[in-house]
Steps between C-alpha positions, in 0.01 A plus 500: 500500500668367141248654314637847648848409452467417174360873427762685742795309381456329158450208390864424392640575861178313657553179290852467545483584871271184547652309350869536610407639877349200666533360821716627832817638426763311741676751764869498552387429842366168407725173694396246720673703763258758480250292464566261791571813706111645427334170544688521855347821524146376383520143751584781809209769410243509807183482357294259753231687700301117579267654718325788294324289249246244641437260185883453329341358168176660384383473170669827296357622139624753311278648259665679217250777380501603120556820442374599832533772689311784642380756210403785755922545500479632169510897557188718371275195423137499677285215563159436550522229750792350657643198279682315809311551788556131627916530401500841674354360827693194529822701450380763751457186726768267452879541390555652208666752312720574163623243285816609286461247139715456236268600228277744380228442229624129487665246589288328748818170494746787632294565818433119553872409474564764710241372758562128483844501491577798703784608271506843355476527100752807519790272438355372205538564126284850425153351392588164546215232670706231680149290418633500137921461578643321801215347619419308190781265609557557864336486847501777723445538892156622512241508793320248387834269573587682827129428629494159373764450772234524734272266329299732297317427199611754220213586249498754182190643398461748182158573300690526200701217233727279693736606228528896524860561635553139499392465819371139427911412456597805749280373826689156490785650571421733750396177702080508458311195535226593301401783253127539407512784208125536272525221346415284813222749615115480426182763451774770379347797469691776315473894511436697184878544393474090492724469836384253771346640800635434829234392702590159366826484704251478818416153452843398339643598848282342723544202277910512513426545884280158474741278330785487832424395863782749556555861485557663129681739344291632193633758227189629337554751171250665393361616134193716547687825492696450185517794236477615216238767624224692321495731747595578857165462582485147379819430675330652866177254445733226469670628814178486667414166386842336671416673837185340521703196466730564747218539728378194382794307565543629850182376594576165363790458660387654820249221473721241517625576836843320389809732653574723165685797342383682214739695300331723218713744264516639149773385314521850294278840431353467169592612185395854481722751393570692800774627650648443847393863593141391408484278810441600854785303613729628230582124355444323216597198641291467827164250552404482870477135714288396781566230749163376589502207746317321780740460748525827681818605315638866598400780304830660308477731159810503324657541170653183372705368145294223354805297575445565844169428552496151580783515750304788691197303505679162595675712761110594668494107552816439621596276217866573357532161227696582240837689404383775317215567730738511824674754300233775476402372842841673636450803320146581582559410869812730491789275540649587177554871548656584142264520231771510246663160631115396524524479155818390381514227717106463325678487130728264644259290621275436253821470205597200729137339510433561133807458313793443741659221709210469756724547781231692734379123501866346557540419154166321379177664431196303732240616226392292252200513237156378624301308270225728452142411519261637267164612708346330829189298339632237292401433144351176419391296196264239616313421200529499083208465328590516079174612373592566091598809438579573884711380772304518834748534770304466841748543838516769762604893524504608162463867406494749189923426442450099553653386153426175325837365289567199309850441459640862456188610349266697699179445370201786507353448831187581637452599905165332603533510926782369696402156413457491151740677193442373164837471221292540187553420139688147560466251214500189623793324302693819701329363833628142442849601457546779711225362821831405736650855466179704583527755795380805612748767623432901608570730253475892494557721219805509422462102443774349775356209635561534876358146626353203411192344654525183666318206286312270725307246296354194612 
């Protein structure tokens, strides 16, 4: 947590530290040598079980909670009524167990490197969000790329701005197809701290699932649970409000009768100021996961690193894609013994994927940058109408964040239904000049445009 840092340490030492520590360190270790000699290693690791799983490409989600976890861990609290009843039964009834994060109080991009990339933060700069440094500029082996292998569709979903951590820059290089974040969504509804709640993700899902005849991998995040807090109180009814919705999206999937796995986790505990002694479990930097799924899967409760946790699940379905996942694969099925050399060979690992000589892949990295697609439900003009003072702009899924520009210029723009925005206050000398550079692109608050509609006229 910076905001801790800064207080424990200083600013001086805090500021200077991120600044000069970034990155992965490289290990004297490092050669091609080595390297060669562990992807031997990696190519002979017996990880095939074939027969255990019945359906070897199901439909997986993860669902990356908020904030969540279960507040009846805090010590000495009482509660009127249970706030996770539906969470507590589907853990009690599927696998599930601890989830070690990298974060506490924030840092919600830590977690989801950790998750989607299965590569642990540890060897990182103190405080540093790889979101913000390396992967500005460079692709990274990510599930999303390993599953693609097997012809998944890879889908982002976040009921927040496309922009926050730069994931609208970020997901391209972690190999997504497409990445609907708020500004693609409709009927938002918001709790009081002005958050978005996350029933919406429901239909966002279902709709991701909708848009491939094949199976999907879909990376849901979240926003419901954010802080700051009034109270703890406040914080518990929120709590209560996401387990409904994990009940609800159960159901919906369950509906669907389409082979799936469910993965649902809190990225970190909130920001309270507690202590690890204040927690039943003695960590600050626990959530809990639950594997819910429709195909029978064994029932296991475990403790796992969020760097872990997609190789653990992937290993339930007898799918082993991807360097870095047949990695953890090895150590959670026991075949590498030495925790220690576990993680060296780890460092090594992901130095060589990030910033070295890509010799775990013989020399040339296979990843390259997707070109991201804003939203499922394209964005069409169909229609201009100039009606003096106002541009009419008729077409088809507009919403609240649906932007009306002229040139550079964004004019003031008025959400009627998705067929209908108006651009208002256009003179019509400015109309004349400017008519062949109208468009309408998605804008959130912070005023990035993120994509611009199609313009279909006849």
């Amino acid at each position: 947590n910076l905001a801790h840092a800064y207080q424990n340490y200083g600013v001086a030492y805090c500021f200077t530290s991120s600044i000069k520590d970034r990155g992965i360190s490289k290990s004297k270790e490092y050669s091609q040598e080595y390297m060669d000699s562990l992807k031997q290693d990696l190519d002979e690791t017996d990880l095939d079980t074939s027969d255990e799983v019945s359906v070897k490409t199901p439909n997986i989600i993860f669902v990356q909670l908020e904030s969540f976890f279960d507040p009846k861990l805090v010590k000495g609290v009482e509660f009127s009524s249970n706030p996770t009843p539906n969470f507590d039964r589907i853990r009690s009834e599927y696998s599930s167990g601890y989830l070690s994060v990298p974060c506490f109080g924030a840092g919600t991009a830590n977690t989801e490197f950790e998750c989607i990339t299965a590569m642990n933060l540890d060897f990182f700069g103190p405080g540093e969000y790889p979101y913000k440094t390396v992967l500005q500029k460079t692709s990274c082996e990510s599930v999303a790329f390993d599953l693609k292998e097997l012809g998944y569709g890879a889908h982002a979903i976040h009921n927040n701005e496309g922009t926050f951590y730069d994931r609208h820059k970020v997901f391209s290089q972690l190999g997504f197809d497409t990445f609907t974040p708020i500004e693609y969504m409709y009927n938002v509804e918001r709790n009081p701290t002005g958050w978005c709640k996350d029933k919406i993700l429901i239909g966002e899902i279902e709709k991701n699932l909708n848009s491939t005849d094949g199976p999907d991998f879909i990376y849901t995040i979240s926003g419901q649970g954010h802080g700051a807090y009034p109270d703890f109180e406040y914080y518990c009814s929120q709590v209560s409000e996401m387990d409904q919705f994990i009940q609800n999206l159960v159901f919906a999937l369950n509906r669907r009768k389409e082979p799936t796995v469910l993965i649902m986790y809190g990225d970190h505990l909130p920001g309270f100021s507690w202590e690890a002694a204040d927690m039943k479990n003695n960590s600050l930097f626990q959530t809990q996961y639950v594997v819910w799924n429709n195909l029978g899967l064994p029932i296991v409760h475990r403790t796992v690193e969020a760097y872990q946790l997609a190789s653990y699940v992937l290993e339930m379905l007898d799918i082993h894609e991807g360097t870095m996942v047949r990695y953890h694969q090895g150590y959670l099925t026991g075949q590498i013994g030495d925790k220690q050399q576990y993680l060296d060979d780890m460092k090594l690992l992901e130095y060589d994927i990030l910033y070295g000589k890509h010799d775990i892949y013989e020399g040339n990295s296979p990843f390259q940058a997707t070109n991201l697609h804003m939203g499922i439900d394209p964005i069409e003009v169909t229609k201009v109408v100039y009606e003096e003072p106002d541009l009419l702009i008729f077409g088809e899924n507009f919403n609240e964040y649906s932007k009306v520009f002229l040139g550079d210029k964004q004019l003031e723009t008025t959400y009627v239904w998705p067929e209908l925005i108006l651009g208002r206050d256009v003179a019509r000398d400015t109309y004349r000049k400017e008519k062949d550079t109208l468009s309408v692109k998605q804008v959130g608050k912070d005023k990035v445009p993120l994509g611009e509609a199609q313009i279909r006229l006849p």
